[in-house]
C-alpha positions as CSV (number, residue, x, y, z in Angstrom):
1,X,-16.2,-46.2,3.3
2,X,-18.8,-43.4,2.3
3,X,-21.3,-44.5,5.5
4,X,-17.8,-44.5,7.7
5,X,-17.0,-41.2,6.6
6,X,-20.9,-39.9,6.9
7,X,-20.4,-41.3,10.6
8,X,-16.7,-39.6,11.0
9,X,-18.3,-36.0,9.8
10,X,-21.7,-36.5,11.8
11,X,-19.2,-37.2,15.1
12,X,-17.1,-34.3,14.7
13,X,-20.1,-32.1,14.0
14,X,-21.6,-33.5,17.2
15,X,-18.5,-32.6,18.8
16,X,-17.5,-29.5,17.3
17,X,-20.0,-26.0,17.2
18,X,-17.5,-24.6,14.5
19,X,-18.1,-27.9,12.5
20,X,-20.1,-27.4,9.2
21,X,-19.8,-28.8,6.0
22,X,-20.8,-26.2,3.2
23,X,-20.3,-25.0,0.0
24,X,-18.0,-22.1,-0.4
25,X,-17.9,-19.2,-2.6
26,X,-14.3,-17.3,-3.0
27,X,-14.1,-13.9,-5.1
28,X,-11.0,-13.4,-6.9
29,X,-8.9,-14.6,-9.4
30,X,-5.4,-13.9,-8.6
31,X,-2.2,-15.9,-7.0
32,X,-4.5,-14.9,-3.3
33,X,-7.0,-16.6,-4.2
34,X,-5.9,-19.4,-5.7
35,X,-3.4,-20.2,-2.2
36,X,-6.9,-19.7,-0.3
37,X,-8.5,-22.0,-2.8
38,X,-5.6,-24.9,-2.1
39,X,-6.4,-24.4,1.6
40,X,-9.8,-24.4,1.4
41,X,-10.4,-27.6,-0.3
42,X,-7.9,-29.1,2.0
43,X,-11.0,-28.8,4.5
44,X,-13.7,-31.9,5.7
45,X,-15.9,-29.1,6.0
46,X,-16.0,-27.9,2.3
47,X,-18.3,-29.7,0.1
48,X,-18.1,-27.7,-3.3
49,X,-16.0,-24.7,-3.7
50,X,-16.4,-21.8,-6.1
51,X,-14.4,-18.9,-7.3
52,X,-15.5,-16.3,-9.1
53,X,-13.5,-15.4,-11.3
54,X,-10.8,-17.7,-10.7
55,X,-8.1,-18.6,-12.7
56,X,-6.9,-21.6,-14.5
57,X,-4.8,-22.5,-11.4
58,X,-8.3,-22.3,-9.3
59,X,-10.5,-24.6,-11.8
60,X,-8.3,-27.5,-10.1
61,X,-9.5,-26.5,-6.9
62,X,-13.4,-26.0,-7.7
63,X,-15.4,-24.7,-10.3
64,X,-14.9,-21.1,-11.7
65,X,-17.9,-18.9,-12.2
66,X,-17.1,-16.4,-15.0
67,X,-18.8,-13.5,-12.7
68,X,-16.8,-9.9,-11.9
69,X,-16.2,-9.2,-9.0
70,X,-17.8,-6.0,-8.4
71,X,-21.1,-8.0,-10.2
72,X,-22.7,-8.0,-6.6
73,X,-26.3,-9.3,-7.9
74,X,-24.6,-12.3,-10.0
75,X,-22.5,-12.9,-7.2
76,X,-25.9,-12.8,-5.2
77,X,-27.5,-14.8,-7.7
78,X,-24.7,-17.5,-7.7
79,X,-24.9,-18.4,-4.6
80,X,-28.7,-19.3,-4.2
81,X,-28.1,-21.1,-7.4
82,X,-25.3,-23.5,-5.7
83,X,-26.6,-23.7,-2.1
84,X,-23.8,-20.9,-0.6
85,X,-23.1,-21.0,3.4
86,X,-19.4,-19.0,2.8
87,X,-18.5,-16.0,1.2
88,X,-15.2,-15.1,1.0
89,X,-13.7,-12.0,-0.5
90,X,-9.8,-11.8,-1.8
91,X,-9.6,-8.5,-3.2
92,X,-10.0,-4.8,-1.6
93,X,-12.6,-3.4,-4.5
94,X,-15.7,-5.2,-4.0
95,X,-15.0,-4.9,-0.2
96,X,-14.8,-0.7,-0.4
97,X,-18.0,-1.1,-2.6
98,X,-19.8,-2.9,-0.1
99,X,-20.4,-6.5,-1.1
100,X,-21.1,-6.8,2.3
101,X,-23.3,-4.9,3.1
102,X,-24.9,-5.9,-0.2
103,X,-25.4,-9.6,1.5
104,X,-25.9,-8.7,4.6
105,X,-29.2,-6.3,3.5
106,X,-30.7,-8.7,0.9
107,X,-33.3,-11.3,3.0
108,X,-32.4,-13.9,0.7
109,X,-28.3,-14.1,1.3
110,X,-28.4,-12.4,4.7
111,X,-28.0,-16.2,6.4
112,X,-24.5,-16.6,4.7
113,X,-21.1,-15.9,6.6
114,X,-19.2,-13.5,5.1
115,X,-15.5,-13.3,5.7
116,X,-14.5,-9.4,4.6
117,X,-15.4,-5.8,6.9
118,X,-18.6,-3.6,5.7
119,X,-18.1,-0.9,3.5
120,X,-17.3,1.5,6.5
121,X,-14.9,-0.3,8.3
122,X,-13.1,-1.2,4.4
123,X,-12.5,2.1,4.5
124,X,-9.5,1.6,6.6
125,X,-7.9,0.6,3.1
126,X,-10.4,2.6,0.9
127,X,-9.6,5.9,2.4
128,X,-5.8,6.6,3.7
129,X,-7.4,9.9,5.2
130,X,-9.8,7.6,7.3
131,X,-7.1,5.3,8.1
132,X,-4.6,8.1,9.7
133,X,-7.7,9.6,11.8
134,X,-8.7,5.9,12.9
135,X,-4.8,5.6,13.9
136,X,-4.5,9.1,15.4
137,X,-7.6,8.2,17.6
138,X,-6.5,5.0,18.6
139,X,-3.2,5.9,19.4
140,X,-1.6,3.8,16.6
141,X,2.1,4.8,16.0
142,X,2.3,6.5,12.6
143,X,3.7,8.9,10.4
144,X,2.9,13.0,11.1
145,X,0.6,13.7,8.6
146,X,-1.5,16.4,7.3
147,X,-4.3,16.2,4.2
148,X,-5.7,18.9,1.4
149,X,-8.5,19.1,-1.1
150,X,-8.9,21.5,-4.1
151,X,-10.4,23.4,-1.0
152,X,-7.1,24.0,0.5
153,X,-5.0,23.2,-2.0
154,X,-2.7,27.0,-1.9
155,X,-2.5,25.4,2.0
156,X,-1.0,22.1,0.8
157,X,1.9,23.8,-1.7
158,X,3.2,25.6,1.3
159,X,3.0,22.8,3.6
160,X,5.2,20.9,0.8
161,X,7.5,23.7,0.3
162,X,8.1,23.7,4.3
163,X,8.5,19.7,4.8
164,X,11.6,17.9,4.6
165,X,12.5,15.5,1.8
166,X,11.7,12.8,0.9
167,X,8.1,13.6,0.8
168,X,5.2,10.9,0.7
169,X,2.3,11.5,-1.7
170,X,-0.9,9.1,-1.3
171,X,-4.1,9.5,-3.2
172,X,-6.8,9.1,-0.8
173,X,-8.6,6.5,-2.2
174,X,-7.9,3.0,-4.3
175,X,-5.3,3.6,-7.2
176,X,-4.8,0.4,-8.2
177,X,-1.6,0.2,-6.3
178,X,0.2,3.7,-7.8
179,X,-1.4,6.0,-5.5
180,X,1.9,6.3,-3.3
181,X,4.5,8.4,-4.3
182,X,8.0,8.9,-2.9
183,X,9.5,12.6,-3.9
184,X,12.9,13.6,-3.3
185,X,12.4,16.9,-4.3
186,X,9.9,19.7,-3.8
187,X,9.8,20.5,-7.5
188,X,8.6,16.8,-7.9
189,X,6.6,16.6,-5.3
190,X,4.8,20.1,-6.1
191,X,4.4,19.1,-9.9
192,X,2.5,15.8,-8.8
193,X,0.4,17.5,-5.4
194,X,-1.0,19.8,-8.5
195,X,-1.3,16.3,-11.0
196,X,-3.1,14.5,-8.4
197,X,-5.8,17.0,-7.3
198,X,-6.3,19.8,-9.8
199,X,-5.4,17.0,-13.3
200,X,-7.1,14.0,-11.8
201,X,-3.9,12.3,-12.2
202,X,-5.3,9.1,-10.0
203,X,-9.3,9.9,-10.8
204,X,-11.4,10.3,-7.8
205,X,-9.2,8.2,-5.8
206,X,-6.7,11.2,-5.9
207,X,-9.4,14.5,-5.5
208,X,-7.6,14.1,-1.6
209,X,-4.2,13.8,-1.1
210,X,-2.6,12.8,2.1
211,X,0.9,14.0,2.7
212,X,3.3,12.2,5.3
213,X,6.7,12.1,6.6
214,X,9.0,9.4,4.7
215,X,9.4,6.6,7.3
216,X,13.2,4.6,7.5
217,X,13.7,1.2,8.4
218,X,12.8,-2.6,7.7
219,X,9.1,-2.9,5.6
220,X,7.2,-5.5,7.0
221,X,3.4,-7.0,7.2
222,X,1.4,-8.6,10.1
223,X,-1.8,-10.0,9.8
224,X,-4.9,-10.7,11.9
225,X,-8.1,-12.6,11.5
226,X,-10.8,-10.7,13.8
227,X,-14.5,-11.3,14.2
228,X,-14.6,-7.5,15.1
229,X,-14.1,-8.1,18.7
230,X,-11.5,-10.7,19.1
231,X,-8.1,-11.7,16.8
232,X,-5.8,-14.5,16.0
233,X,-2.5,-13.6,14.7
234,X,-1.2,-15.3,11.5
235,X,2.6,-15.4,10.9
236,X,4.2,-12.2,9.5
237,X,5.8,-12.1,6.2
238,X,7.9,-9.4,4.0
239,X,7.1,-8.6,0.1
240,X,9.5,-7.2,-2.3
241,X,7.5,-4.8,-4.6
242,X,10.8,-3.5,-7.0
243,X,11.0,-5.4,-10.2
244,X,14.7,-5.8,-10.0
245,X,17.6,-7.9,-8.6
246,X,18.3,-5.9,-5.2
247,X,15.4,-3.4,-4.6
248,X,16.0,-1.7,-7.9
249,X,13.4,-0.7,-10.9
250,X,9.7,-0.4,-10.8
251,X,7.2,-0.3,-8.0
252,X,5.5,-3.7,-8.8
253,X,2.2,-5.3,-7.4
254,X,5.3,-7.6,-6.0
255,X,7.7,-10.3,-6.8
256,X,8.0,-12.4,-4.0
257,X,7.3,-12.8,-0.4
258,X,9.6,-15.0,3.1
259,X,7.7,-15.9,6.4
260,X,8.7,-15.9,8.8
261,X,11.3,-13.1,9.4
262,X,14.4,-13.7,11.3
263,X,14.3,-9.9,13.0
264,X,10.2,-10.8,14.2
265,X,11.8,-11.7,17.3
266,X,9.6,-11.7,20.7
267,X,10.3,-8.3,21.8
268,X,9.4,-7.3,18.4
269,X,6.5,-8.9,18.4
270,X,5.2,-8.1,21.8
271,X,5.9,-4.4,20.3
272,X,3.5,-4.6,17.7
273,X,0.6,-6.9,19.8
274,X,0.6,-3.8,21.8
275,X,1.0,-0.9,20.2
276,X,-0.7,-1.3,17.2
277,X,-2.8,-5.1,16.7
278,X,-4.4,-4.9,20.1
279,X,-5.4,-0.7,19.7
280,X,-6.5,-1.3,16.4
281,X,-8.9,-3.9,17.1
282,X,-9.7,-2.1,20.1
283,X,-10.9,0.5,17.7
284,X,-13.3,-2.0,15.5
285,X,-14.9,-3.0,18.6
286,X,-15.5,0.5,20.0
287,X,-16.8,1.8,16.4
288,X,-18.8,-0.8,16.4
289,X,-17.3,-1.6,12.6
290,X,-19.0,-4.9,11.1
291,X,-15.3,-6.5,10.8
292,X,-15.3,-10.3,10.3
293,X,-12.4,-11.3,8.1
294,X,-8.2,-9.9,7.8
295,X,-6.6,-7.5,9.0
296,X,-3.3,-6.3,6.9
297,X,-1.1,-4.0,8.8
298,X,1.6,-2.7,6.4
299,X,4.6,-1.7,9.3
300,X,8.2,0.2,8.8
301,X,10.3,-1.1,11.5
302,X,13.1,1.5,12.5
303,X,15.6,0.1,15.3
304,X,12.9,-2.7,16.5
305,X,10.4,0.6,17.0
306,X,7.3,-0.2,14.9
307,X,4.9,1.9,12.7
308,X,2.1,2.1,10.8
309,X,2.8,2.6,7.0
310,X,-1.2,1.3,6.2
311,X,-4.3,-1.3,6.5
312,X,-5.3,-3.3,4.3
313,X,-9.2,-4.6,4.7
314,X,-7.7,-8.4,3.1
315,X,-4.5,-10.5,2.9
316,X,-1.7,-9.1,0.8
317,X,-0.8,-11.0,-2.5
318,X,1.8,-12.7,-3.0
319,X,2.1,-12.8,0.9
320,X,-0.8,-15.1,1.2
321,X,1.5,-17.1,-0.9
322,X,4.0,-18.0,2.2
323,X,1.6,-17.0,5.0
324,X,-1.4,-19.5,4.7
325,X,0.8,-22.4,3.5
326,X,2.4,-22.2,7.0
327,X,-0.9,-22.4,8.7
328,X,-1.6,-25.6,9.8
329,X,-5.1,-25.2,11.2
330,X,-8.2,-26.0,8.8
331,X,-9.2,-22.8,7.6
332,X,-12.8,-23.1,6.9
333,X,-12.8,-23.9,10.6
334,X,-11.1,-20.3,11.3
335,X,-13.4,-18.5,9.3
336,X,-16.5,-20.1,10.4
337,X,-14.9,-19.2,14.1
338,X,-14.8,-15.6,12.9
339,X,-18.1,-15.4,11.5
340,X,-19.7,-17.1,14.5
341,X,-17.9,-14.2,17.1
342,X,-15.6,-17.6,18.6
343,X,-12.4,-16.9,17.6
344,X,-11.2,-17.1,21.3
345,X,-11.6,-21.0,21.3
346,X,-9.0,-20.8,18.4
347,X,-5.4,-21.3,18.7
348,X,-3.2,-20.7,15.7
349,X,-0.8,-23.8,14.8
350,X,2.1,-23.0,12.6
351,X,4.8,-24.8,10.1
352,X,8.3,-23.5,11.5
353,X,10.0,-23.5,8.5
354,X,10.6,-20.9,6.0
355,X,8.2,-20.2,3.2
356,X,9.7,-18.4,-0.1
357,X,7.6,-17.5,-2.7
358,X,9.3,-16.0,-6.3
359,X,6.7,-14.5,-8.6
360,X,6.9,-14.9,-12.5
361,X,5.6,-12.1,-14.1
362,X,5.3,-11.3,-17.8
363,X,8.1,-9.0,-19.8
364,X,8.1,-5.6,-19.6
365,X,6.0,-5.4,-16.3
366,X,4.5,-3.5,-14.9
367,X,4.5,-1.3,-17.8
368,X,3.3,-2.1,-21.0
369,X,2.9,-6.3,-21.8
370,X,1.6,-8.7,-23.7
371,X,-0.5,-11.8,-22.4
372,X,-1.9,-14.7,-24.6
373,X,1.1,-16.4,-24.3
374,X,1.2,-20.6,-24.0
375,X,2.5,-21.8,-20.7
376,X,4.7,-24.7,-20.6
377,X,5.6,-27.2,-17.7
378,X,3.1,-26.5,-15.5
379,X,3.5,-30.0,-14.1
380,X,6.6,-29.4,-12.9
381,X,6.7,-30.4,-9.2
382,X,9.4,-30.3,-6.2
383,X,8.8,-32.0,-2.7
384,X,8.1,-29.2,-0.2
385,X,7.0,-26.9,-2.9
386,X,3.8,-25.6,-4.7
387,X,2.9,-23.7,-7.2
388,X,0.4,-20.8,-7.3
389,X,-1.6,-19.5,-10.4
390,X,-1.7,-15.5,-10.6
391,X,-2.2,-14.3,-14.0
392,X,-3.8,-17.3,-16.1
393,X,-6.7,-18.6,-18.0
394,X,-7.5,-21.7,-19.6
395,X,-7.9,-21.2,-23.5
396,X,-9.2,-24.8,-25.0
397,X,-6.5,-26.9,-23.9
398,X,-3.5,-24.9,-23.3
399,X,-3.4,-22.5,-20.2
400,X,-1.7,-19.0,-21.3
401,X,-0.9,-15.5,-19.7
402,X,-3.6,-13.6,-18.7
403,X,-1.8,-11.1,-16.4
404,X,1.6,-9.3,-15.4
405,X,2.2,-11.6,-12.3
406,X,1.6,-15.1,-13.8
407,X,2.4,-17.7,-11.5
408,X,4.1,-17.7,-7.7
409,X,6.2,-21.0,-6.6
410,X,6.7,-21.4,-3.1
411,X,8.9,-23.7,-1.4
412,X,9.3,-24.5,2.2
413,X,13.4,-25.1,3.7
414,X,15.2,-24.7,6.6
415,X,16.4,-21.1,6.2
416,X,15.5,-18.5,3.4
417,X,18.1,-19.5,1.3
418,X,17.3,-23.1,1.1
419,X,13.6,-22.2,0.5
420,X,14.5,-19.4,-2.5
421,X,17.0,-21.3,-4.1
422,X,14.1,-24.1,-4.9
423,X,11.6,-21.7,-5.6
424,X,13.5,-20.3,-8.1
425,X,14.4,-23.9,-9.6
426,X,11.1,-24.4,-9.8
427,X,10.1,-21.3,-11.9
428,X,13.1,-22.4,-14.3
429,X,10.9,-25.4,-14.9
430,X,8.4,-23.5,-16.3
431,X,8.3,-21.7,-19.6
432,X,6.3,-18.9,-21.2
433,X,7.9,-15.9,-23.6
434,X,9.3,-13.3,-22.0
435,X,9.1,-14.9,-18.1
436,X,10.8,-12.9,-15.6
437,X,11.8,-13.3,-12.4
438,X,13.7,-11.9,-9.3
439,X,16.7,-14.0,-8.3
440,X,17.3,-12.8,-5.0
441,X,13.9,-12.9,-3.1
442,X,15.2,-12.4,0.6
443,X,18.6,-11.3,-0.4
444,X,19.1,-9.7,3.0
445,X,18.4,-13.2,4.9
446,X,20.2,-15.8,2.8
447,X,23.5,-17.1,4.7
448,X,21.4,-16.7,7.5
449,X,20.5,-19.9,9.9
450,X,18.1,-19.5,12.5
451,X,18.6,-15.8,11.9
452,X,22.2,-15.6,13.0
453,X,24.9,-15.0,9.8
């Protein structure tokens, strides 16, 4: 059997240019990157994966290297140790620091691929002020817009004194997912304007403020994987960020995630191809951005006209929960296709059903909360459904909670409904103090079959 499958690999390498069996290196440790981890070791082509961090969710997938990841030189040093070809970044902070570019200018890692943009073109997420100009000069449909320093900052009180409500307030930089506020008055959004850049309410990431027009509709995501030049489109999901039954509560990291959407329809979709995927590559290519990895476009959808709300320079958590389960292609074969500039030989090949994922999280997030905490009936297992490490760590034998978003179940069915319902009876399998979870994870689309009520 092992000479047959020696043969089998040789064959298809023969056969194949994007065929190359290698060890992998994933950066990460959250629900993300333990989905990419499932999906990576589903491959021929990898040989021994490692995640760095990880979680205790990941350690089933590979082994987990206790490295941060904004450690670039033990990253570095990791992967000379264990023989890296891959590198493959989850989250947006060691990408706006420049891990690539930190591989890419070292002699002794520059051969590896590296799926995740330079540090300029992750600016698209690490600056919103860079983002809006890229859009603006690309012609990508957006909100108006204007932005202010401590430099102008006299300017930026009369500009919010003069705009209509609701206002948007976003801290230029990374903010650890609070830099976006919503104000319904000028009071409030004067009060946080003068927080933000004179009080250092968000740090540095908040020193420039960019303030927008409040866009109505349907909040969506699409997402690309680009080798800078061309793209493949992955399916589209929808997160719910509130922590409460119907849209209500907190602004959370998010609690759940359906693909695909019954409104994406083919008009829809031709809309956004466009008007905003095709412009914004487009824009890579003529800026000549080092871009070889996903694109995340964050979109309001007002009466099937789309816009812009932001990029991300990575895939969204928890929607890689519901978006790479649905991709049937092997995915080290993508990436390798993207690093190699051949992503026009690929063709996208996707699970029709719906994919639900429902987030656990710990109580009282995403404000103050304990972790520590044992976690029971993680064996618990459903046909058609998986379940997805966020916020855990092994401690001796027992695996506890390491996080606010803990674990994500996601179940496939044959309408949202179907595929929530068993999600959510899979979460009531598990046990931790304190779990909580939202009930009504695509609300809007249950009752519906094929998208029609």
């Amino acid at each position: 059997m092992v000479l047959h499958l020696r043969w089998l690999n040789s064959f298809q390498a023969s056969y194949n240019p994007l065929f190359h069996i290698m060890n992998i290196l994933l950066v990460g440790s959250g629900g993300r990157e333990h989905t990419l981890a499932w999906k990576l070791k589903q491959s021929a082509q990898c040989e021994q994966l490692y995640i760095a961090p990880g979680n205790a969710g990941t350690q089933q997938c590979g082994t987990n290297l206790n490295i941060s990841i904004t450690d670039f030189e033990a990253l570095s040093a990791a992967c000379l140790e264990h023989n890296i070809s891959m590198l493959i970044v989850g989250p947006e902070e060691p990408l706006v620091k420049g891990i690539t570019d930190y591989f890419r200018e070292n002699a002794a890692t520059s051969h590896i691929y590296i799926i995740g943009p330079s540090a300029e073109a992750a600016q698209l997420e690490g600056s919103k002020a860079f983002a809006k100009a890229f859009m603006n000069k690309y012609h990508v449909p957006t909100a108006a817009y204007k932005e202010f320093t401590e430099e102008n900052f006299e300017e930026g009180l009369a500009y919010i004194r003069s705009h209509p409500l609701p206002i948007v307030l976003k801290a230029d930089g990374l903010a650890a997912g609070k830099g976006v506020l919503i104000c319904n008055s000028q009071l409030e959004a004067l009060a946080e304007f003068e927080l933000m850049i004179m009080r250092s309410k968000f740090g540095a990431a908040g020193k420039k403020v960019v303030i927008e027009e409040f866009l109505t509709g349907i909040e969506m995501s699409v997402f690309v994987l680009t080798d800078g030049s061309e793209y493949v489109l992955l399916p589209e999901a929808k997160d719910y960020k509130r922590i409460g039954k119907g849209d209500t509560g907190l602004n959370t990291g998010g609690m759940g995630a359906v693909s695909p959407l019954p409104f994406f329809d083919e008009a829809l979709k031709e809309k956004v191809i466009s008007r905003i995927i095709e412009p914004t590559i487009q824009g890579l290519r003529e800026e000549k951005m080092d871009y070889k990895g996903f694109v995340f476009v964050g979109l309001m959808v007002d009466n099937g006209e789309p816009m812009v709300i932001e990029y991300n320079c990575r895939m969204g958590d928890p929607e890689t929960e519901v978006v790479i389960p649905r991709i049937k292609n092997d995915l080290v074969e993508l990436l390798v296709a993207a690093a190699n500039q051949k992503l026009s030989t690929i063709r996208i090949a996707t699970d029709e059903q719906t994919a639900v994922a429902v987030v656990a999280v710990s109580g009282g997030y995403p404000g103050q909360h304990e972790t520590g905490f044992p976690i029971y009936g993680l064996d618990a297992s459903l046909p058609g459904s998986l379940l997805f490490h966020a916020g855990t760590k092994q401690a001796g034998d027992q695996v506890v909670t390491n996080g606010g978003r803990v674990l994500v179940a996601t179940s496939f069915g044959d309408n949202v409904q179907e595929a929530a319902e068993q999600s959510e009876y899979l979460l009531q399998q598990v046990d931790y103090e304190d779990i909580v979870f939202r009930p009504d994870i695509g609300y809007e689309f249950r009752g519906l079959i094929n998208g029609k009520a």
